[in-house]
C-alpha positions as CSV (number, residue, x, y, z in Angstrom):
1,X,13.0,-43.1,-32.5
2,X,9.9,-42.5,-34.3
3,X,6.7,-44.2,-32.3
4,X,4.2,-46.4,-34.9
5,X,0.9,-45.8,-35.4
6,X,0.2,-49.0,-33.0
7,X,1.5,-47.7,-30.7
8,X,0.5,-44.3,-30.5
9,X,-3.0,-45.7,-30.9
10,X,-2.5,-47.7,-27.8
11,X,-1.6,-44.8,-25.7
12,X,-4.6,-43.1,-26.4
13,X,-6.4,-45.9,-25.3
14,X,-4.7,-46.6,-22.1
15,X,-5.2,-43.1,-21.4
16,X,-8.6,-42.2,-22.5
17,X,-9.5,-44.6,-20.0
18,X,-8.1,-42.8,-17.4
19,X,-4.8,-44.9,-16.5
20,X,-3.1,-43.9,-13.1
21,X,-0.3,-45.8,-11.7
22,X,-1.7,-48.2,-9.7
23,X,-2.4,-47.3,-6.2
24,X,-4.6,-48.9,-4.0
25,X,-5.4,-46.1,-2.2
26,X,-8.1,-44.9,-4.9
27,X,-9.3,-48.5,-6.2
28,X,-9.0,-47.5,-9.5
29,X,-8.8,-50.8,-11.8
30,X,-6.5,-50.6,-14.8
31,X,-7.3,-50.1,-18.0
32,X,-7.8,-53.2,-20.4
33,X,-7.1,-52.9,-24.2
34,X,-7.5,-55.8,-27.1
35,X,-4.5,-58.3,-27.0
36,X,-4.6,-57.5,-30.7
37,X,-4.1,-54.3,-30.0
38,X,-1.2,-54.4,-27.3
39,X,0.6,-56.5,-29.1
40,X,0.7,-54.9,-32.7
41,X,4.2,-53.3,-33.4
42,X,5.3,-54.7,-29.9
43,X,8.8,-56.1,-29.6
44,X,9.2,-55.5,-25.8
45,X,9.6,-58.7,-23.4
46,X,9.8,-57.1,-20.8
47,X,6.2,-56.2,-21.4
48,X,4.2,-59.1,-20.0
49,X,5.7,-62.1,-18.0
50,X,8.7,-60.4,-17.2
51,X,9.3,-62.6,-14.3
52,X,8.9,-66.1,-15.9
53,X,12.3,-67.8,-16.0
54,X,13.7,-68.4,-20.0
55,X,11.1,-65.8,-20.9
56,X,9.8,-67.4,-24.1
57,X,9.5,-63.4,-26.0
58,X,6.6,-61.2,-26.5
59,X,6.0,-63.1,-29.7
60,X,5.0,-66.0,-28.0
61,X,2.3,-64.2,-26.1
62,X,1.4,-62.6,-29.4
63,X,0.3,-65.5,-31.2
64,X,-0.7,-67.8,-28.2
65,X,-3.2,-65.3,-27.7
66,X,-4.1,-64.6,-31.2
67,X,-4.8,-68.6,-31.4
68,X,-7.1,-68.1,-28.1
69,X,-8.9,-65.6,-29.8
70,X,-9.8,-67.1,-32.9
71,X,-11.8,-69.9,-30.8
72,X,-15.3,-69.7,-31.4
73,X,-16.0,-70.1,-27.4
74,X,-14.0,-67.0,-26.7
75,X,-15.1,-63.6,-27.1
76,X,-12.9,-61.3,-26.2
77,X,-9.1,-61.3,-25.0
78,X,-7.7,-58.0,-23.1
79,X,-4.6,-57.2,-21.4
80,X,-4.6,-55.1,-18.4
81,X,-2.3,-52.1,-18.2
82,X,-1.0,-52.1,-15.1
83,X,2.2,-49.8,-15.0
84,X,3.5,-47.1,-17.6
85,X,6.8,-46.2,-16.5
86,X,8.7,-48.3,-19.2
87,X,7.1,-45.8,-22.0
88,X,9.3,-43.3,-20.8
89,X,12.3,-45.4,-21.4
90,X,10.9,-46.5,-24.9
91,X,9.6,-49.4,-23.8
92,X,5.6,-50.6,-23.6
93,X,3.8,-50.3,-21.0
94,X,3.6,-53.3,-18.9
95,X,0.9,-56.2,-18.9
96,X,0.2,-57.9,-15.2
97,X,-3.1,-59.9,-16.7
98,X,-4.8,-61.6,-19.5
99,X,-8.6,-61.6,-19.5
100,X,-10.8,-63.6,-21.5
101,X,-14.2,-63.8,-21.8
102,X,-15.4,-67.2,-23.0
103,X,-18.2,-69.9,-22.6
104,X,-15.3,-73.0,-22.3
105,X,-15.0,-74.8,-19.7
106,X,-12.6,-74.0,-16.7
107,X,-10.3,-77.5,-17.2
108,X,-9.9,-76.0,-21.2
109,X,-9.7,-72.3,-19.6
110,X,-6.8,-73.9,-17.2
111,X,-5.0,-75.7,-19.9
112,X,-4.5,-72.4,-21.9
113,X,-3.5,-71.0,-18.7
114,X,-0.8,-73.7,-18.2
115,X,0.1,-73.4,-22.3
116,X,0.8,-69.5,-21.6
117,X,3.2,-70.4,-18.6
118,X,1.0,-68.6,-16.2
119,X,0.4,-69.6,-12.7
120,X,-3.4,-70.5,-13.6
121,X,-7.0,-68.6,-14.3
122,X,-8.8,-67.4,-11.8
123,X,-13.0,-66.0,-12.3
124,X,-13.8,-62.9,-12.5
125,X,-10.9,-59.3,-12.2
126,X,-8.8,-59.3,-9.7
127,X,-8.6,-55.6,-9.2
128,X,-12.2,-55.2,-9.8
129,X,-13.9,-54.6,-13.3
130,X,-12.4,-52.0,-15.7
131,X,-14.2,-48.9,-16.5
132,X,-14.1,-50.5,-20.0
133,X,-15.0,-54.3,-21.5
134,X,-17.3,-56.3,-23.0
135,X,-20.2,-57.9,-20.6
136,X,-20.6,-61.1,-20.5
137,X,-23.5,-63.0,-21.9
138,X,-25.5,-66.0,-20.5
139,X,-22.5,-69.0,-20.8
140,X,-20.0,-66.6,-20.5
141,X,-17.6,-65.7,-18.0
142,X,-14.2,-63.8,-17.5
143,X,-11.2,-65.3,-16.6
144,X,-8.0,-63.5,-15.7
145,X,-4.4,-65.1,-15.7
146,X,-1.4,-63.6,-14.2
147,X,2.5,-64.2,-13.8
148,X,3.9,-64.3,-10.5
């Protein structure tokens, strides 16, 4: 199977930041990479939401989050890269949480949330900031969503 460009290109990434398979012993947060960017080329559903009951396909989270994006009170949308091993298998590596940076509200923050069939937003990272990401400005604040 020959890998894509996208994909290749996300590899780098994930590893230029340093990825190591999460363990809590060194408090190393995982990397983050563009949503645009994760989900380019990706046809994996196993790669984010894997739990969720009827998963509704990667597609789904593709352009959900695309649509997120494209609001002008959001400036950023990154996926966390939280474990590698399906890469080996062919696979892409798998996603644990969204983040997005945006000046909206919390109720409109929560209703995309709720929209991506995740168990709600919380503030801030939940494993501690990334060595990489775009810093909030005044109005601005990160918001992380996860599947559980």
């Amino acid at each position: 199977m020959e890998e894509s460009k996208q994909r290749a290109a996300l590899l780098r990434e994930i590893f230029a930041q340093g990825f190591r398979t999460p363990d809590w012993r060194h408090k190393e947060p995982p990397p983050v990479v563009p949503a645009e960017m994760f989900f380019a080329d990706n046809d994996d559903n196993e790669c984010i939401a894997a739990n969720l009951d009827n998963h509704p396909g990667v597609g789904f989270f593709r352009t959900r989050l695309a649509d997120i994006a494209a609001k002008p009170d959001v400036a950023a949308v990154l996926v966390n890269i939280y474990d590698m091993d399906p890469v080996i298998y062919g696979g892409w590596p798998y996603v644990e949480n969204v983040h997005i940076l945006t000046s909206a509200a919390e109720d409109v923050v929560q209703d995309w949330a709720a929209e991506l069939r995740s168990d709600g937003a919380g503030e801030g990272w939940p494993y501690g900031a990334p060595r990489v990401y775009p810093q909030a400005t005044e109005g601005q604040r990160w918001w992380w969503l996860s599947w559980d």
